[in-house]
C-alpha positions, 0 to 999 in steps of 0.5 A, a space after each residue: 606217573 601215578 595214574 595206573 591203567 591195566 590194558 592189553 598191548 597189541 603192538 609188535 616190539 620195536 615200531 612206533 611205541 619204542 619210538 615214542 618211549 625213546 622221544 620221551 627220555 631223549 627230550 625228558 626234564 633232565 636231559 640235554 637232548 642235543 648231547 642225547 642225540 649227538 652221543 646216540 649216533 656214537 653208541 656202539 660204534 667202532 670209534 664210540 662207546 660200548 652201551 652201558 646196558 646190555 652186553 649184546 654183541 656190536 656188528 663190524 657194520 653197525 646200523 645207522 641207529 645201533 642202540 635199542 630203546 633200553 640202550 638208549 634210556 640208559 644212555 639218557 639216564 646216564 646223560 641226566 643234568 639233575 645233580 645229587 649234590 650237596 646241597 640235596 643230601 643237606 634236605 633230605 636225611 638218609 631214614 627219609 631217603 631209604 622210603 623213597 622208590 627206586 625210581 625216585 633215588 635215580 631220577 634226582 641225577 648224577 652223584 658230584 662229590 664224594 660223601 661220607 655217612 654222618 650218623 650224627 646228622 643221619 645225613 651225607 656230608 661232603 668229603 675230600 678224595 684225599 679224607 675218603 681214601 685214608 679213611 678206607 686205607 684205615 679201616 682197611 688195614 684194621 680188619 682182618 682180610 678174609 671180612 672183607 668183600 670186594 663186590 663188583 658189577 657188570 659194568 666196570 671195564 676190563 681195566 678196572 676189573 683187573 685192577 679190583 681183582 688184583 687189590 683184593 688178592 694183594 689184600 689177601 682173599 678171594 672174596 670177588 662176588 659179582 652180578 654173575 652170581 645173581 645171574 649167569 653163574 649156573 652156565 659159568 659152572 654148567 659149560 665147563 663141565 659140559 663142553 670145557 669153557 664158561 661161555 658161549 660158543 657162537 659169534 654174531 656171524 653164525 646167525 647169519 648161517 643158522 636155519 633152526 633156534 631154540 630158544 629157552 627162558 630169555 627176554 629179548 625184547 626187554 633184556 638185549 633187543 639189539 639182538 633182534 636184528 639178527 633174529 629178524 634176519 634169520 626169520 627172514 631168511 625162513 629160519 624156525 625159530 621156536 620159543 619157550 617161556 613161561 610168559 609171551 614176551 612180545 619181542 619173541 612173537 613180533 617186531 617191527 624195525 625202527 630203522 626201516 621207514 617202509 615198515 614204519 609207514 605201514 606199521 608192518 611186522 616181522 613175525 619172529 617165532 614160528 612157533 612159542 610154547 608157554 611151559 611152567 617155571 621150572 618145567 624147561 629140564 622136562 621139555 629138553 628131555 622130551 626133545 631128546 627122547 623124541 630124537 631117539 625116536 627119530 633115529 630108530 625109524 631113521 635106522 629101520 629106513 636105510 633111505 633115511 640119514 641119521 637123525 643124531 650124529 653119530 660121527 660126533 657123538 662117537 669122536 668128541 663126546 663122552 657119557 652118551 650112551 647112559 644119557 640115552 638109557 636114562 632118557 628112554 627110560 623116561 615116561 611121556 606122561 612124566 614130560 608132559 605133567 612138568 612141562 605144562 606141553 604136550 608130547 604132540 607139540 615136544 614131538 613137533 619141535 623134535 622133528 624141526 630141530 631133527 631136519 636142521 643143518 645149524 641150530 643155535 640154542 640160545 638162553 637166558 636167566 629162566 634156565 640159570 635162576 631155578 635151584 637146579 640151575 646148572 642141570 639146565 644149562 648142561 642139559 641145553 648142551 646135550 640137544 646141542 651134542 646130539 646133533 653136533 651143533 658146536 663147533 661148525 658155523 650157525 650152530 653153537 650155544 648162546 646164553 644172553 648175558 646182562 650187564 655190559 661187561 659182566 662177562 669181561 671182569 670174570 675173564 680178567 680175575 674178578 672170580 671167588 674160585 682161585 682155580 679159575 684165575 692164574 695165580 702162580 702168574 699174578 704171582 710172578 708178576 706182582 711178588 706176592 703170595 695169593 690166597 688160594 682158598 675159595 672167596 664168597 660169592 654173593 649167597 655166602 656174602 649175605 649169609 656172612 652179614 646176617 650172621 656177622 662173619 662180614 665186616 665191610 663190604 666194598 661196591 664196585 657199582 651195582 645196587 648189592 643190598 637191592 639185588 640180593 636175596 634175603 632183602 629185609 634180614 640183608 638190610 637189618 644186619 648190613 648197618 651193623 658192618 664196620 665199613 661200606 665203601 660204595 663206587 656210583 655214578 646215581 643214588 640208589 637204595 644201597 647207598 641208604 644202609 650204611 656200615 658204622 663208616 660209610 662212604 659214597 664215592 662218585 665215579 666217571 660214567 662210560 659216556 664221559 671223557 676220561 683225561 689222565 696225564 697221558 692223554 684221553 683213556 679208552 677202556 675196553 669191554 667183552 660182550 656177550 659172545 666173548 668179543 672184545 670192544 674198545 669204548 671212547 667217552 666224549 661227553 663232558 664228565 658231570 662234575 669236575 670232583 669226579 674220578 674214574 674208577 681206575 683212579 678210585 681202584 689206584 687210590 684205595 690200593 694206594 690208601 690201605 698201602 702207601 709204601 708198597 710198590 709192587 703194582 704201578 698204580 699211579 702209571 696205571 692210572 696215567 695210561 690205561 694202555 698200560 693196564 692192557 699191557 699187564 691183562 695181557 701178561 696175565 692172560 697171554 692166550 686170550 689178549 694176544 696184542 691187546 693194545 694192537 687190537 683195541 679198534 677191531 671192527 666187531 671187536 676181537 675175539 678170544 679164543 674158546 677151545 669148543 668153538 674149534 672142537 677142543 674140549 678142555 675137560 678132565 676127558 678131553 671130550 664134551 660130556 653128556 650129563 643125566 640130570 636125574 630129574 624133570 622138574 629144576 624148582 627144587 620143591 614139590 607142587 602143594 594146594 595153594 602153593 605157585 611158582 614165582 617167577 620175578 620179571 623185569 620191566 620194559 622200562 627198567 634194566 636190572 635194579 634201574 627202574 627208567 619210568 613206570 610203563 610195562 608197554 609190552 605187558 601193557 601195565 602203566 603207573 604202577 610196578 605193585 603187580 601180580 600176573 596170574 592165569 585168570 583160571 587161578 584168580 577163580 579157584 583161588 577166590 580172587 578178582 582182578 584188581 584185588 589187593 593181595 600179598 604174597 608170603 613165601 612158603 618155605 620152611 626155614 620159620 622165617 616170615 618173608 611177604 610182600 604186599 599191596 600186590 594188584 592182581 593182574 590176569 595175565 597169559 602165564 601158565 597154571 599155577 605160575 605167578 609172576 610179579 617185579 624184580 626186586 620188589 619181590 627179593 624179599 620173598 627169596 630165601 638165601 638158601 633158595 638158590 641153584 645147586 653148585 652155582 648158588 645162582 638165587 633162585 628166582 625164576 621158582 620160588 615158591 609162594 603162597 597168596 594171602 590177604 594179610 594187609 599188614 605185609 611191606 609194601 614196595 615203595 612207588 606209585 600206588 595201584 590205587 
């Protein structure tokens, strides 16, 4: 995969080029192909397993293949017969580990036997489950509570989410950072304030009733491609489907299905978006203000025409909202040229997508992280929910808000406590059931943990999953300070770079992956996950585990509660442990207005839903009615535009998913070989002196005396808007500031940072395959 070649890709999403990626990881070195093919037939079926990447929604009557080519890389990496055993730790010490790419790490396979750092020998060294447990039970009950963190990915299931969350309120704090917070937290504060719940209002069926969807900031060929069936559907079916993003994602623009041999045959496509519109990083806050005020608009020649039908409505807006009518002086008051100058768009085009928004019936607003990942965040997301209130677009069929969640349970353990903010997880009934006394002051979440590293408040750090010290901002300060912790507990099923920066007592645990059969005492386990529209889904493992050492995580959950404590028995662990039907029963105590029969339930064709308030126009808010919200602004950077300064947006790849690099091919993007990129307007490469091909470095330009760059960046001339960038997530985290992060959600912001180009060549370089 060294050869590098930048070359233009013309082809739809989907089609023959997902089909030729899949066939290379389905018959790859380290796959066994025929267990590959027998558990994709089980992917996101009633009676198999709940995809470990993305938390798209599972359809009652699944397609024959329904996964999607990233669902199915994830499958086959899950799948890989390679072994990090050992005798691989015994080669390789960890300082020289820490150089290799991250794709590198994975692609050694599944982790066998727990590890522990032995910083003698800079090496991992076996140890026995019974010697790891009673060393964190140890360190545990040695360090004072609120040092510790509990961090938890998006792909623990509900069980083990309940059972994480609970351990960490018996230990004694409410530190629960989760991916959410890298992602998605700007909507889990911007809903409830808007419309009274933290998630979205739409089920898979309404897009089947919808004729308008706006689309705002999400990469849906790259990030939840099964949802391209829906989209084609609607598409079909002559839906307008508009699209904002600053750069021209190509399952946006085309797709051609895989599973439909006529269009496969013929290479024919469906056209997805009837109309896309490229607008600055940042700029979305000024194009929904500018549909807004084109609405007004169309309301006042709708009122001077008594012919015409309202174009807002009124009945709505008068009955279940609250705060319009300063919304509408504020976004009267409002200058075109203003929109026009942070959108990048015109008004003619804003004006356009106002009219087709305007004539709609049921519209669906979805969105993903280009609106939550900018500093004024959760402006976005409440301002999304304004255009939906002004037309009544909650609470009726085809019409709702949609944001795209990524990790397949992310949204799941949040519902089940894993929360830093106790006032969203019912305490007084935790404490009834398990007799103890919860702390009640507010947790860290992933910003105040990498601050309390650096500036040594932090003491341990256990990973339920997830590649913290990767994900996270603030990388190299991050890094320098995280050896300095007294305990590192990490929970994987693969190698990964966090696993190489090590506290004083570090321990690598290896856990059972979804696709694996899980056999307590009382039988084969299923767990259970929530997807992106609040379903939720039973998930039954089949394959063979990796290793025979391997315990789930509930196990791994149980024998930590049961390590720090051994006497307490105020929580069955071990029965726990021996039936998960039995965790599904506490949930239930616990939340008994959303798990109503759990168990009952659990092979729900399309999974079950929970009930959300707003979808039946019940508005949990201090009003008792959904609230319109003036943002006071246009622009959700954060930071003013200044000569030489550009708008970083951090992407991922098409063959990547979250930190998980699968390969070195950006089809759609059409770069192979290498991930040392930066896509540029080539109107940007001229004025700033550049060639395509040259070798830069970006530095950040903020103002805090901290040098953060990164170098060994080709640039690449790309279709992204004037003065935007675009390069690679994470390679680029080290360009974001802790501090650089959304108002109220602290989501970093990394969808705005702001850069500055040089040709220093003595900035880091990301580790992979050179450009050259």
């Amino acid at each position: 995969m060294s050869d590098t070649r930048i070359h233009p890709y013309s082809g739809p999403a989907g089609g023959w080029g997902s089909a030729r990626s899949l066939a290379r990881h389905v018959t790859g070195r380290e796959t066994p192909t025929l267990e590959g093919v027998r558990q994709l037939q089980r992917q996101n079926k009633v009676d198999g397993f709940a995809c470990v990447s993305c938390s798209w929604a599972k359809p009652a009557e699944p397609h024959a293949a329904e996964f999607c080519e990233n669902g199915a890389k994830a499958t086959m990496w899950e799948l890989d017969t390679g072994r990090a055993d050992a005798d691989f730790f015994a080669r390789h010490t960890v300082t020289e580990l820490a150089t290799w790419a991250d794709y590198d790490l994975e692609a050694q396979g599944r982790l066998v036997e727990p590890l522990r750092f032995d910083a003698a020998s800079d090496r991992y060294v076996p140890v026995s489950w019974s010697e790891a447990f009673e060393l964190i039970g140890r360190e545990l009950r040695a360090l004072e509570p609120e040092r510790v963190v509990f961090y938890a990915s998006g792909r623990a299931s509900l069980e083990t989410s309940y059972m994480y969350a609970l351990l960490a309120r018996l230990y004694g704090n409410n530190n629960l950072p989760d991916s959410s917070n890298m992602c998605h937290e700007s909507t889990s504060v911007g809903l409830p304030r808007s419309i009274g719940v933290p998630v979205g209002t739409v089920l898979l069926e309404d897009f089947e009733h919808c004729d308008c969807i706006l689309s705002f900031g999400q990469n849906v060929g790259v990030n939840s491609p099964r949802m391209l069936h829906p989209l084609q559907d609607a598409a079909r079916r002559g839906a307008d489907i508009i699209t904002f993003n600053p750069l021209y994602e190509r399952g946006w623009e085309r797709f051609t299905n895989p599973q439909e041999p006529l269009a496969m045959a013929t290479g024919a496509s469906t056209r997805i978006s009837n109309a896309y519109f490229p607008v600055r990083a940042g700029g979305d806050l000024a194009v929904m203000h500018g549909i807004a005020k084109a609405l007004f608009a169309l309301d006042d020649a709708a009122q001077a025409d008594p012919s015409r039908e309202r174009v807002l409505d009124v009945d709505f807006i008068a009955n279940h909202t609250n705060g319009f009518d300063a919304f509408e002086q504020a976004v009267r008051a409002i200058d075109w040229r203003d929109i026009e100058r942070e959108a990048g768009l015109s008004r003619a085009d804003i004006e356009g997508v106002a009219a087709v928004y305007a004539q709609a019936k049921a519209s669906i607003l979805i969105y993903g992280m280009g609106l939550t990942q900018h500093r004024y965040g959760v402006d976005n997301v409440r301002m999304i929910c304004n255009l939906a209130l002004m037309r009544g677009n909650i609470g009726r069929p085809g019409a709702g808000i949609c944001p795209v969640r990524g990790h397949s349970n992310v949204q799941g353990q949040r519902t089940v406590g894993i929360s830093e903010k106790p006032e969203l997880v019912p305490l007084d009934r935790l404490e009834a059931q398990y007799g103890f006394s919860a702390p009640r002051n507010k947790g860290l979440d992933t910003v105040g943990t990498v601050e309390g590293v650096i500036d040594g408040s932090v003491h341990a750090f256990i990973g339920l999953g997830g590649n913290f010290v990767r994900a996270a901002p603030e990388t190299e300060q991050l890094e320098a300070h995280w050896k300095h912790l007294a305990l590192t507990v990490q929970v994987a099923t693969k190698l990964n770079r966090s696993h190489l920066v090590c506290g004083r007592t570090a321990l690598l645990l290896p856990c059972l992956g979804r696709i694996e059969r899980d056999v307590q005492r009382s039988g084969e386990q299923c767990v259970t996950v929530e997807d992106s529209t609040t379903c939720i889904h039973a998930s039954f493992g089949t394959s063979e585990p990796a290793s025979d050492q391997l315990l789930s995580e509930p196990a791994i959950v149980a024998g930590i509660a049961r390590a720090w404590k051994p006497d307490d028995t105020r929580v069955p662990w071990q029965a726990w442990v021996d039936d998960y039907a039995l965790v599904r029963d506490a949930i239930e105590a616990t939340y008994p207005d959303q798990f109503r029969d759990f168990n009952a339930r659990l092979h729900t064709p399309g999974g079950f839903p929970r009930p959300i308030g707003a979808r039946e126009r019940r508005w949990e808010t201090p009003s008792g009615k959904a609230e319109f919200h003036v943002p006071g602004r246009l622009c959700a950077t954060g930071f003013e535009d200044a000569e030489g300064r550009f708008r970083l947006l951090t992407v991922r790849s098409n063959d990547q998913f979250n930190t998980t690099v699968y390969g070195y091919r950006d089809r759609f993007r059409g770069i192979e070989g290498t991930r040392r990129v930066v896509l540029m307007h080539e109107d940007d490469i001229a004025e700033a002196g550049l060639t395509a091909g040259e070798q830069i470095a970006l530095v950040a330009d903020a103002e805090d005396g901290v040098e953060r760059a990164v170098g060994g960046l080709r640039v690449v001339p790309y279709r992204v808007p004037r003065g935007c960038i675009a390069a690679y997530y994470p390679e680029c985290n080290p360009l974001v500031p802790v501090a650089h992060h959304a108002v109220d959600s602290h989501v970093p912001a990394a969808k705005s940072v702001p850069v500055r180009i040089s040709r220093r060549t003595d900035a880091p370089v990301p580790a992979g395959p050179s450009p050259d």
